[in-house]
C-alpha positions in Angstrom: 14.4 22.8 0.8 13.8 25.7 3.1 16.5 27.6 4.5 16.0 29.9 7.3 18.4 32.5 7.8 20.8 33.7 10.8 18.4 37.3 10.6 15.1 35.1 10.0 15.3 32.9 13.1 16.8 35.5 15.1 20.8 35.3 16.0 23.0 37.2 18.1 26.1 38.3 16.4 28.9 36.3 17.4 32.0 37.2 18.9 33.9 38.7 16.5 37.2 37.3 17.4 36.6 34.0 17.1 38.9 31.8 15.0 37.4 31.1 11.4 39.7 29.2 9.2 38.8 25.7 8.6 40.8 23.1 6.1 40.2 23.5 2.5 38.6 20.2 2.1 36.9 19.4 5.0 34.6 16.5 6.0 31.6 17.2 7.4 30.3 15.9 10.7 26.6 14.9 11.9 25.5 15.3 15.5 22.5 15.7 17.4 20.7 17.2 20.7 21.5 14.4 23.2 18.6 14.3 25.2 17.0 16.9 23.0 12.9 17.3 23.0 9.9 14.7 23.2 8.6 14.8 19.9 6.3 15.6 17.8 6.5 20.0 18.5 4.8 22.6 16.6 7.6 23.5 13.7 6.9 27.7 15.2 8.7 26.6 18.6 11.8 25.9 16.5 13.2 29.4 15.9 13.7 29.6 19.7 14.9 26.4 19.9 17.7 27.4 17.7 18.1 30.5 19.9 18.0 28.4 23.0 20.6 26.1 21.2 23.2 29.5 20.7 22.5 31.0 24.2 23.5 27.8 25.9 26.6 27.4 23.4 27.8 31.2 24.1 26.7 31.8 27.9 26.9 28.2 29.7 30.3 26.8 27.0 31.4 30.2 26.6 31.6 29.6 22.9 31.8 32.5 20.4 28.7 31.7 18.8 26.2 28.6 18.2 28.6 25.8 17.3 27.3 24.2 14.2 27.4 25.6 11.0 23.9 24.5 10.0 20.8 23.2 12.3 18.2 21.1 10.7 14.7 20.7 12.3 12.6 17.6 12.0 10.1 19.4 10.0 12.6 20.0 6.9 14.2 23.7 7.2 17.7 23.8 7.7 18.9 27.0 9.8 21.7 28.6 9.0 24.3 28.4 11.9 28.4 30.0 11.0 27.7 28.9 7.1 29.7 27.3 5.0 33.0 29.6 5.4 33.7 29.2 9.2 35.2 26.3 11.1 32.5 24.8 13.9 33.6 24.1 17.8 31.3 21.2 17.6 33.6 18.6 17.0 35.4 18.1 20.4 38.8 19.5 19.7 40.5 22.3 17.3 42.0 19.8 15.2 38.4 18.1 14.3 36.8 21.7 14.1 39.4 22.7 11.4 39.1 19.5 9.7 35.3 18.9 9.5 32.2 20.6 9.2 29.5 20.4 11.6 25.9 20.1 11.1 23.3 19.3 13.6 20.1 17.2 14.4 17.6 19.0 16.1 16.9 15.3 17.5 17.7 13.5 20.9 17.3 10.2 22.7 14.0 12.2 24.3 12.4 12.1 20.9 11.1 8.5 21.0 10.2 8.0 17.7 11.9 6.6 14.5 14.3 9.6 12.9 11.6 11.5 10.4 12.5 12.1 6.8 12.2 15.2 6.8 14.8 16.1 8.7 17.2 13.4 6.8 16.5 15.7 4.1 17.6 18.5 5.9 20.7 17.6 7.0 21.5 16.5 3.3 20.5 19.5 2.4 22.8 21.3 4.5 25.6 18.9 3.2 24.8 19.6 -0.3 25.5 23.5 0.8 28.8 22.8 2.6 29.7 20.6 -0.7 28.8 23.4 -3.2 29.9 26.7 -1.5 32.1 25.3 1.0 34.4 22.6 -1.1 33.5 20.2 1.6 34.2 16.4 0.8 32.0 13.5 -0.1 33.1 12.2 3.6 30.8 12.3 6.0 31.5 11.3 9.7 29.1 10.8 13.1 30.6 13.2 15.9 31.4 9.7 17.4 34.1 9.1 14.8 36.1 11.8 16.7 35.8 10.8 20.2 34.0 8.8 22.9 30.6 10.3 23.0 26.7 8.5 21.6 26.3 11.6 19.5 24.2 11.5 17.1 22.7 8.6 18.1 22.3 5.2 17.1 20.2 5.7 14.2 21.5 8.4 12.9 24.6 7.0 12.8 23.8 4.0 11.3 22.1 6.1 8.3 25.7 8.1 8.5 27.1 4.7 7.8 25.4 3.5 5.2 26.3 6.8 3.0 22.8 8.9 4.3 21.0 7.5 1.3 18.1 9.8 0.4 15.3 8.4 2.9 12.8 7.9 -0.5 10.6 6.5 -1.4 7.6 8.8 0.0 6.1 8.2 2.9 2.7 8.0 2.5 3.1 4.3 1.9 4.9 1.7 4.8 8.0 0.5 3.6 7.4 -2.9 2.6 4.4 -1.6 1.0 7.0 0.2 -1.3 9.1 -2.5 -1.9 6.6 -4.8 -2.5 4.7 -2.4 -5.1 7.8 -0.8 -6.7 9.1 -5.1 -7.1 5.6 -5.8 -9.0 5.7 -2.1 -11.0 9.1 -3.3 -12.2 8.0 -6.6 -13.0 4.7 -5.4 -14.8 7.1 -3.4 -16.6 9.9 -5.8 -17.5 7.2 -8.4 -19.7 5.3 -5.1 -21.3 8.8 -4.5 -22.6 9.7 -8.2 -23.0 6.8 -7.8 -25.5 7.5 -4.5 -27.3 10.9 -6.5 -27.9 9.5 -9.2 -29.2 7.5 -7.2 -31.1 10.1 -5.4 -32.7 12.1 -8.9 -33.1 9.7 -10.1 -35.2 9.6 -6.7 -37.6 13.1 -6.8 -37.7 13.3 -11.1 -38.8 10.1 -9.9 -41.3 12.7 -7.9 -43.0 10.7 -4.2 -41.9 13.2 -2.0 -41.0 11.8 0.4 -37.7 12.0 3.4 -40.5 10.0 1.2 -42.7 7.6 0.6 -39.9 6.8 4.1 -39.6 7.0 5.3 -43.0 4.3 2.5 -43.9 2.5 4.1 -40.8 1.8 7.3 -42.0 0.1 6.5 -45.1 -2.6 4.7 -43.5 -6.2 6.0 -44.3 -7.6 8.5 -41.6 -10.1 5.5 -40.5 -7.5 3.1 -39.6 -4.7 5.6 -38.6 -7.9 6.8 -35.9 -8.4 3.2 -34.7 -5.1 2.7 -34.4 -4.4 5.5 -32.1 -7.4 4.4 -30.4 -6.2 1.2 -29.5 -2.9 2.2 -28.6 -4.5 4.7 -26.3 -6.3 1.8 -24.8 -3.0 0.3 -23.8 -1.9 3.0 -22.2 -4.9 3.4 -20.5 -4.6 -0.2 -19.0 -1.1 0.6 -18.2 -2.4 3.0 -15.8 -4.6 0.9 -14.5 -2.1 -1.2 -13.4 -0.1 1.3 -11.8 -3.4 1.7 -9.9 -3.7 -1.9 -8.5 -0.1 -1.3 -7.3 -1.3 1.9 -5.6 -4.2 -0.3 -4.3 -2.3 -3.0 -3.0 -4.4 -5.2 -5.4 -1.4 -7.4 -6.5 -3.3 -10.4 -6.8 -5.0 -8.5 -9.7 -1.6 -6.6 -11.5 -0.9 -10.1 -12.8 -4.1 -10.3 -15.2 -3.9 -6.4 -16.3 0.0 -7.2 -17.8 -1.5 -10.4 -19.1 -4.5 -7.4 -20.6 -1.9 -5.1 -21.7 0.2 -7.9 -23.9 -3.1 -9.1 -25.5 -3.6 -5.2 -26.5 -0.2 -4.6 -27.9 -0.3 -8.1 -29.4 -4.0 -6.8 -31.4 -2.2 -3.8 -32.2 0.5 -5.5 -34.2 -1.6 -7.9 -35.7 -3.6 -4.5 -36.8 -0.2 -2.9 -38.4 0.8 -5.7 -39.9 -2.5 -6.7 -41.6 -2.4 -2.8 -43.0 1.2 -3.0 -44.1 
């Protein structure tokens, strides 16, 4: 995940008698833009964005420098705000501010579109940081936690919530698409190995031990050992063509390629165990 620097996006130093310490085991806190921008921008306005974030923050709130200790755009970067070692003044008071982190949403209710994930991935990003360099707790809190205030917003904090689960899988695909493809992948997959159990089941009540199995594998002929590969190729190769259909959306077909694939593995066994 990309980082951008204080020196890369261009800050102004802060004030260099602002107050720094911050609990050793703070939470960290997620909040947005408010009204923010009408998205979608161009990812190269979002350096001065940032700047226009930390010249509002020092000259209209008089604060000693941007308040947040990391800013994530919706494109995926995460910008480095006071780090992972100084407390924020985003929270609302200096008890939250010592207490929790602070990372923002470069997101507000002007955005008008669904929360992207990329910048989900940002801000966990930025958590994972705070976590790993600066001891910060699993806990994670909306700015509304603190005090009275729709910050983050709605969706975000309803993400917040639920534990920001990582917003996979991709998307290139619509939700239910996902769901409904990963449900049949795992399906497809639970009888192939329904039938590899069986499978071995059956060599195990024939009395062939699995080392057996493969000891008595290795000294087939060349001839055999080649069509044997050949056909266990064959089932992989249909294996991938039902991950295909699922990629396809052709679920009414995924049904008759497992049904394909048992038949092969099926073949296969009735191969080894005719050469055994």
């Amino acid at each position: 995940m990309p980082l951008v620097t204080r020196a890369e996006w261009g800050a102004r130093p802060p004030d260099p008698n602002r107050t720094t310490s911050i609990s050793p085991t703070p939470s960290t806190t997620v909040h947005w833009e408010g009204d923010g921008w009408a998205w979608p921008w161009d990812h190269s306005t979002c350096d001065n964005k940032v700047r226009g974030i930390q010249d509002f923050h020092m000259d209209g709130r008089g604060w000693s420098d941007i308040a947040y200790n990391y800013v994530n755009c919706p494109h995926g970067y995460t910008y480095e705000g006071r780090g992972y070692d100084e407390r924020s003044s985003a929270n609302g008071q200096n008890s939250y501010n010592y207490a929790s982190f602070a990372t923002q949403a470069m997101w507000g209710s002007r955005a008008g579109a669904k929360v992207p994930n990329a910048l989900k991935d940002a801000l966990l990003f930025s958590m994972a940081i705070l976590r790993d360099k600066g001891n910060a707790t699993d806990v994670v809190k909306g700015h509304r936690d603190w005090h009275s205030t729709d910050c983050p917003g709605d969706e975000l904090y309803a993400w917040v919530k639920a534990g920001c689960p990582d917003p996979t899988p991709p998307t290139v695909f619509e939700d239910a698409k996902v769901e409904a493809g990963m449900a049949l992948s795992q399906e497809a997959t639970r009888q192939i190995a329904a039938t590899m159990v069986a499978v071995l089941d059956q060599e195990v009540k024939d009395g062939q031990s699995l080392h057996e199995l493969v000891q008595t594998y290795s000294a087939f002929n060349a001839e055999n050992t080649r069509q044997n590969v050949d056909q266990a190729e064959h089932a992989i190769g249909e294996v991938d063509e039902a991950v295909d259909l699922v990629l396809k959306d052709d679920f009414a077909s995924l049904k008759a390629q497992v049904d394909n694939i048992q038949q092969t593995l099926s073949q296969l066994l009735a191969k080894l165990n005719a050469q055994s």
